[in-house]
C-alpha positions as CSV (number, residue, x, y, z in Angstrom):
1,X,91.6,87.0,119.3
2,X,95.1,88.1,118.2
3,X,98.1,88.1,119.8
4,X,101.0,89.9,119.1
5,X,104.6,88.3,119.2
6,X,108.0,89.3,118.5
7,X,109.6,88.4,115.2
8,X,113.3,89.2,116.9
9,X,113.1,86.5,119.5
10,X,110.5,84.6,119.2
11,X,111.9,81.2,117.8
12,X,108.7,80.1,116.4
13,X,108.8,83.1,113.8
14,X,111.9,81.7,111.1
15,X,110.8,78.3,111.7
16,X,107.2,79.3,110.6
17,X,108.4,81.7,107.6
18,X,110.1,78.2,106.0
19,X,106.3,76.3,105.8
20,X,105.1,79.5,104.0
21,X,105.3,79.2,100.0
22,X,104.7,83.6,100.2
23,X,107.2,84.2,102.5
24,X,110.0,86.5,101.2
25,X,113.0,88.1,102.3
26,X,111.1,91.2,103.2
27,X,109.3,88.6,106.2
28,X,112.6,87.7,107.5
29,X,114.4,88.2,110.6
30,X,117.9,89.7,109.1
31,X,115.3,92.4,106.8
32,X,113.5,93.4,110.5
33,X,116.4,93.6,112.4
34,X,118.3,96.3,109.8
35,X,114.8,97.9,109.4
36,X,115.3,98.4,113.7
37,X,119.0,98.9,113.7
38,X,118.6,101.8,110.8
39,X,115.7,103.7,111.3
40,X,114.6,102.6,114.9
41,X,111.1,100.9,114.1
42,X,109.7,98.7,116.0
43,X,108.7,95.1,114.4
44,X,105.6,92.8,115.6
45,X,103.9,89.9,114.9
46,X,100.0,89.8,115.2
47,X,98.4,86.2,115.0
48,X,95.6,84.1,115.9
49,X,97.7,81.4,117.1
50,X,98.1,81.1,121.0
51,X,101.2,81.3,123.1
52,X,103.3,78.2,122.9
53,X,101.8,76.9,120.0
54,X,102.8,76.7,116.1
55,X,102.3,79.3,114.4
56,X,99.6,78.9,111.7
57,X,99.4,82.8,110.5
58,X,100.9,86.1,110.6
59,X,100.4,89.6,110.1
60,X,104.1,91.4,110.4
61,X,104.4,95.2,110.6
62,X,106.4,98.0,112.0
63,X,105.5,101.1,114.6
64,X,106.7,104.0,113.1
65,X,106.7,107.1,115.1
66,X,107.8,110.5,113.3
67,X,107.4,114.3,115.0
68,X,107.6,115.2,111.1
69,X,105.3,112.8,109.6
70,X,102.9,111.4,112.6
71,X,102.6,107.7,113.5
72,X,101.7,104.6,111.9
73,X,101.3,101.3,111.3
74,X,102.9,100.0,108.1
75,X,103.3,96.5,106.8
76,X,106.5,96.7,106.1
77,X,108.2,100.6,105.8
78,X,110.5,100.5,103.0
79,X,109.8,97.0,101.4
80,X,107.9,96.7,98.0
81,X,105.7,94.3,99.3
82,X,104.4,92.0,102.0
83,X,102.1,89.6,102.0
84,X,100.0,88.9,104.8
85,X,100.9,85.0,105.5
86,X,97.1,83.8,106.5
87,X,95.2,80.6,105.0
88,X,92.0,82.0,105.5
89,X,90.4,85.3,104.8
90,X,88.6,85.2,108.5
91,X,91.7,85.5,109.5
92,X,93.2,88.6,107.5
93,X,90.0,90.5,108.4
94,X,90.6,89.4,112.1
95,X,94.5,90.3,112.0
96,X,94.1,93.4,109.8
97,X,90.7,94.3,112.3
98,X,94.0,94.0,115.3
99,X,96.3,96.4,114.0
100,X,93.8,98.8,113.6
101,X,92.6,99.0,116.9
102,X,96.3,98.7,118.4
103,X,97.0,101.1,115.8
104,X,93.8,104.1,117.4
105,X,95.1,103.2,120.8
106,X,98.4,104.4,120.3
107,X,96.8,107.8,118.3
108,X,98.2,106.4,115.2
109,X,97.4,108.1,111.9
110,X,96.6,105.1,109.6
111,X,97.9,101.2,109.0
112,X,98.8,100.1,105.5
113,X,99.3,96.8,103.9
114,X,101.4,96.0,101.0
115,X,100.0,92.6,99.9
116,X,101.1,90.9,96.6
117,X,97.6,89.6,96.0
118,X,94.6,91.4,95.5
119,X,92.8,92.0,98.6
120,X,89.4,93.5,98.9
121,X,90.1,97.0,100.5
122,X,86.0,97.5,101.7
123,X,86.5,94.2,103.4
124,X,88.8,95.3,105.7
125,X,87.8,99.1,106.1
126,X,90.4,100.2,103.9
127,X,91.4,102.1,100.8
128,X,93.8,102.2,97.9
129,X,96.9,104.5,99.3
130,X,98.8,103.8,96.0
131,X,99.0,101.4,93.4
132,X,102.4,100.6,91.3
133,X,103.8,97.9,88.7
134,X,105.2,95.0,90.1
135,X,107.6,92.6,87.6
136,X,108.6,89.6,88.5
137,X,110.7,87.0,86.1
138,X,110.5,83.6,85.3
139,X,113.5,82.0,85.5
140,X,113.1,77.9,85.4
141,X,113.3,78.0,81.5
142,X,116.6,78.5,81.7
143,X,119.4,81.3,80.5
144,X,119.8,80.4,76.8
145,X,116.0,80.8,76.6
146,X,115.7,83.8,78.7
147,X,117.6,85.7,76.1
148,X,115.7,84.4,73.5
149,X,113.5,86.2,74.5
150,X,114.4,89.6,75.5
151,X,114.3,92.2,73.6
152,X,116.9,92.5,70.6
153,X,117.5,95.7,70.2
154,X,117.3,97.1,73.6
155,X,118.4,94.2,75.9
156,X,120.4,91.5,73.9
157,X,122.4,93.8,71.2
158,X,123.6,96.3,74.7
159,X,124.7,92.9,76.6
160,X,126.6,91.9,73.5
161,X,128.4,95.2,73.0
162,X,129.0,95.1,76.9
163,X,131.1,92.0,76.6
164,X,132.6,93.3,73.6
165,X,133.6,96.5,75.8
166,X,135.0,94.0,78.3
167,X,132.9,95.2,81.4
168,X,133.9,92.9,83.9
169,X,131.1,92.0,87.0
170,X,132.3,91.0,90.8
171,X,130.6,89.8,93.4
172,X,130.4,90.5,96.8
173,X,129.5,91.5,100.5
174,X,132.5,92.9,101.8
175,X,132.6,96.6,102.9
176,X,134.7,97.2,100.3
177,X,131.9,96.8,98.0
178,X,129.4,98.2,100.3
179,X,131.2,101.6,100.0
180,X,132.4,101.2,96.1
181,X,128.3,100.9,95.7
182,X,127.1,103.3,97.8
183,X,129.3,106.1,96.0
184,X,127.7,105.3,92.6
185,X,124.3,105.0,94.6
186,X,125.1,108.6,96.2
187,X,125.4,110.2,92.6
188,X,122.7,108.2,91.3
189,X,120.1,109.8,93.6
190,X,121.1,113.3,93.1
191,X,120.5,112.8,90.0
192,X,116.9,111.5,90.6
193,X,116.6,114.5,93.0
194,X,116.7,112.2,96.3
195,X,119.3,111.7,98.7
196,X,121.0,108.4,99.3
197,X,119.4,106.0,102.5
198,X,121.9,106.0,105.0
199,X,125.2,103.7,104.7
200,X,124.1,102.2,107.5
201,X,121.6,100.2,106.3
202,X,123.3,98.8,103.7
203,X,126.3,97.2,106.1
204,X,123.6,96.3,108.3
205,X,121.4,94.7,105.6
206,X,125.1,92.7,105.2
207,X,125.6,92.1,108.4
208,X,122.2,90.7,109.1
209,X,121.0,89.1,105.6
210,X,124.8,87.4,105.5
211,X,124.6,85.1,102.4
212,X,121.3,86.5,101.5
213,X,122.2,89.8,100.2
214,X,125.0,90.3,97.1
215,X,126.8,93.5,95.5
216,X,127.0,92.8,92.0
217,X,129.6,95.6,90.5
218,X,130.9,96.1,86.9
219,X,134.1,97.0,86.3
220,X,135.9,98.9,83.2
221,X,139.1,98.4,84.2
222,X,139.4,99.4,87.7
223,X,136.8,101.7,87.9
224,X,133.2,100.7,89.1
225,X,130.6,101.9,86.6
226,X,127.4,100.3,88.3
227,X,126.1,98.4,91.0
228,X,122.8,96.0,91.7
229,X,122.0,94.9,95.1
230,X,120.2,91.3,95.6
231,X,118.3,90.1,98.3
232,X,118.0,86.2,98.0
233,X,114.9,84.1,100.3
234,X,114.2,80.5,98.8
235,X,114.4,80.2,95.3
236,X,113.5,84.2,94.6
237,X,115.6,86.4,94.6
238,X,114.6,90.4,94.5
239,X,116.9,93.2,92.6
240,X,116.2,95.7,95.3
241,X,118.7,98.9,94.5
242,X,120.5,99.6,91.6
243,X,123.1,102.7,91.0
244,X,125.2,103.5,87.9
245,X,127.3,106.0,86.4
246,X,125.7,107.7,83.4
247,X,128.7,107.9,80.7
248,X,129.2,104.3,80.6
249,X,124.8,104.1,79.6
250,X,126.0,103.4,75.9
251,X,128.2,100.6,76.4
252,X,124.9,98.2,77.8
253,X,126.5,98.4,81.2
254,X,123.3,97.9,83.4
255,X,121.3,95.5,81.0
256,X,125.2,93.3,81.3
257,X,124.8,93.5,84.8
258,X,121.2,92.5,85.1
259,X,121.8,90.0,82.9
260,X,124.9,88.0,85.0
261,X,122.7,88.4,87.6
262,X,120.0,86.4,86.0
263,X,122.8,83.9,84.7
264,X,124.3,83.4,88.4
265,X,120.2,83.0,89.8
266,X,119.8,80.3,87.3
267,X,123.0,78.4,88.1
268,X,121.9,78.6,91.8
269,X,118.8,77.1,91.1
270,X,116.6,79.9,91.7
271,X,113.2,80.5,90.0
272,X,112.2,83.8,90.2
273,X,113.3,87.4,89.7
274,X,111.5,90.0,91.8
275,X,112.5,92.9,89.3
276,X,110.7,95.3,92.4
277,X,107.8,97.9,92.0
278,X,107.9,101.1,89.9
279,X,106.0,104.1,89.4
280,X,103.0,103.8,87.1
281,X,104.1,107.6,86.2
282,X,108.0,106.6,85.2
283,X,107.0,104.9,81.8
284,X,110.7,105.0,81.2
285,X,111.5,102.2,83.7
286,X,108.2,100.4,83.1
287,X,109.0,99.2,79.4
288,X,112.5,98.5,80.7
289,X,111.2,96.1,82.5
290,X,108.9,94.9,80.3
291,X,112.0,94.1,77.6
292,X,113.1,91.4,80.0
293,X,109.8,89.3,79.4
294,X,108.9,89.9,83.0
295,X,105.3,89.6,83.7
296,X,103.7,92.7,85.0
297,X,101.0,92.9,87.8
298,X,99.6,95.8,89.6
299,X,101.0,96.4,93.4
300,X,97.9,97.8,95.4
301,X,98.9,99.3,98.8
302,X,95.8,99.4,101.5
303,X,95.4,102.0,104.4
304,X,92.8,102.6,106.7
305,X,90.5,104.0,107.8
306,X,88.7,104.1,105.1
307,X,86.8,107.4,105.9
308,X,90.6,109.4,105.6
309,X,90.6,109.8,101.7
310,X,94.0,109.5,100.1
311,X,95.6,112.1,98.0
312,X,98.2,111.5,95.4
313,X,99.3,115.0,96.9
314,X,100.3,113.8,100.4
315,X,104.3,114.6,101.0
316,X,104.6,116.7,97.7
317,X,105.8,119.5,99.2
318,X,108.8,116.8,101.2
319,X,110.0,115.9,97.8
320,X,110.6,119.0,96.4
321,X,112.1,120.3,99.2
322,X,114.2,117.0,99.0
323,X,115.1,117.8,95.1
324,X,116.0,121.1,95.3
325,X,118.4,120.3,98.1
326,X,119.8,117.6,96.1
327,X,120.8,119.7,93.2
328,X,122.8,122.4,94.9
329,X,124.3,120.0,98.5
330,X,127.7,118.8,98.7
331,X,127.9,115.2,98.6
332,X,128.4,114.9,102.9
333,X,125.6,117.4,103.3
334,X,123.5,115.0,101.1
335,X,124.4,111.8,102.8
336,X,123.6,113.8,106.0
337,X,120.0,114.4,104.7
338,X,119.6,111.3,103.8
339,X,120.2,110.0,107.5
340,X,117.9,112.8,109.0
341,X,115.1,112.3,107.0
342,X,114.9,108.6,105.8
343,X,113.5,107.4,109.2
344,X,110.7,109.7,109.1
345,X,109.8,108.6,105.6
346,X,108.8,104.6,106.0
């Protein structure tokens, strides 16, 4: 029998997300709490464990309730990934089994799951909804090896002329930086045909995640010419969003950038890189990621039921709307769009 808890309050939540070796930031508290503060989802807990005791497994997720895209359960909207954080497969089927039910109660449309490991969909009534790449980076052999390794052409020769161009790199959480980001991030999507998520969540994602989150810019001169944002849990940390301006491409700017950020992770102690999912259809970005000697893996999303196929069609028409708008709005009408239409889309 499940029971469903809230991750916002309850105190037994953080304390069991520490004990778990698959927690990431995308489990935490701070990541929930900007995820309800943004878009107005609502986070639970389901687990086996009673009330008053320890937890021993979890199943988080989010209600989402849309009048443009229907309602669902989806574990987590807007995170690459997150793993179910149960011992025993009993108790996946039994916690996945919960939210489907809760899920047809409340005239839901479908649940998904976004697990890192591979999961047997038929086990659980459920189907592949979509499958990406996920890369994810070593980092205990240290920087001086790293590089070794990347690739010399496309990765080491543009961090060397980078540092030849004297791109500088800052770090920071102010809102100084939230907003020097966000207006390379605005110009990045239009470009990509997407608006920008709202400013919003990226000064509540500082104000909740605090030390956990990071704004790495570079700098020629005083002008910002690209931007990562790092979300930290543990010893991982995850390059979650990444903006840049395009005429600065030829002097290495985002590989430099990437590559501080891989030299600060490793003087912090930190072991892996979470380089996030991509697109099995953006080939582009794949073998960037595979220069950095990440190892690749697939990223299978589950939904059920099972009986409602899935088609790689579903929300199509959403995004060409959404790029066509891109292309001919002014940049406040864009950010506007963003805000209106984000919270129906996680």
């Amino acid at each position: 029998m499940a029971e469903e808890i809230d991750p916002l309050t309850d105190p037994r939540w953080p304390q069991f997300l520490d004990s778990q070796a698959a927690a990431s930031v995308f489990h935490s508290r701070g990541w929930l709490e900007a995820l309800q503060q943004t878009y107005g989802y609502t986070p639970c807990v389901l687990t086996t464990s009673k009330a008053g005791k320890d937890l021993v497994n979890g199943l988080v997720f989010c209600r989402v309730s849309s009048w443009l895209t229907g309602r669902r359960a989806v574990s987590l909207p807007f995170s690459d990934h997150c793993e179910p954080l149960v011992r025993h497969t009993d108790d996946l089927r039994c916690l996945v089994e919960a939210v489907q039910k809760r899920a047809t109660a409340e005239h839901c449309e479908y649940t998904e799951i976004r697990p890192i490991s591979r999961v047997d969909g038929a086990s659980l009534n459920s189907r592949v909804a979509q499958t990406f790449y996920l890369h994810r980076l070593d980092l205990r052999p240290g920087a001086m090896e790293l590089f070794r390794r990347f690739h010399h052409d496309c990765i080491q020769r543009k961090i060397r002329r980078a540092e030849r161009e004297g791109v500088e790199v800052k770090t920071g959480r102010s809102d100084d930086f939230v907003r020097t980001f966000y207006g390379l991030l605005l110009q990045t999507r239009r470009r990509q045909g997407l608006p920008p998520q709202p400013l919003a969540w990226y000064r509540n994602l500082t104000a909740l995640l605090g030390e956990s989150v990071t704004i790495h810019l570079a700098f020629r001169g005083s002008q910002a010419i690209a931007g990562i944002v790092t979300l930290q849990h543990g010893k991982h940390l995850v390059y979650k969003y990444g903006a840049s301006e395009p005429a600065f491409h030829r002097l290495g700017t985002m590989p430099y950038l990437l590559w501080k950020v891989i030299g600060r992770a490793v003087d912090f102690g930190l072991e892996q890189l979470d380089m996030g999912r991509t697109d099995l259809d953006n080939p582009g970005l794949v073998v960037f990621k595979d220069r950095w000697n990440a190892a690749r893996s697939l990223l299978v999303y589950l939904r059920s039921p099972a009986s409602r196929p899935y088609s790689s069609t579903d929300g199509q028409w959403r995004k060409m709307i959404a790029s066509h708008a891109c292309s001919v709005l002014p940049d406040a009408c864009l950010i506007k769009l963003g805000s209106l239409f984000y919270p129906h889309l996680g």
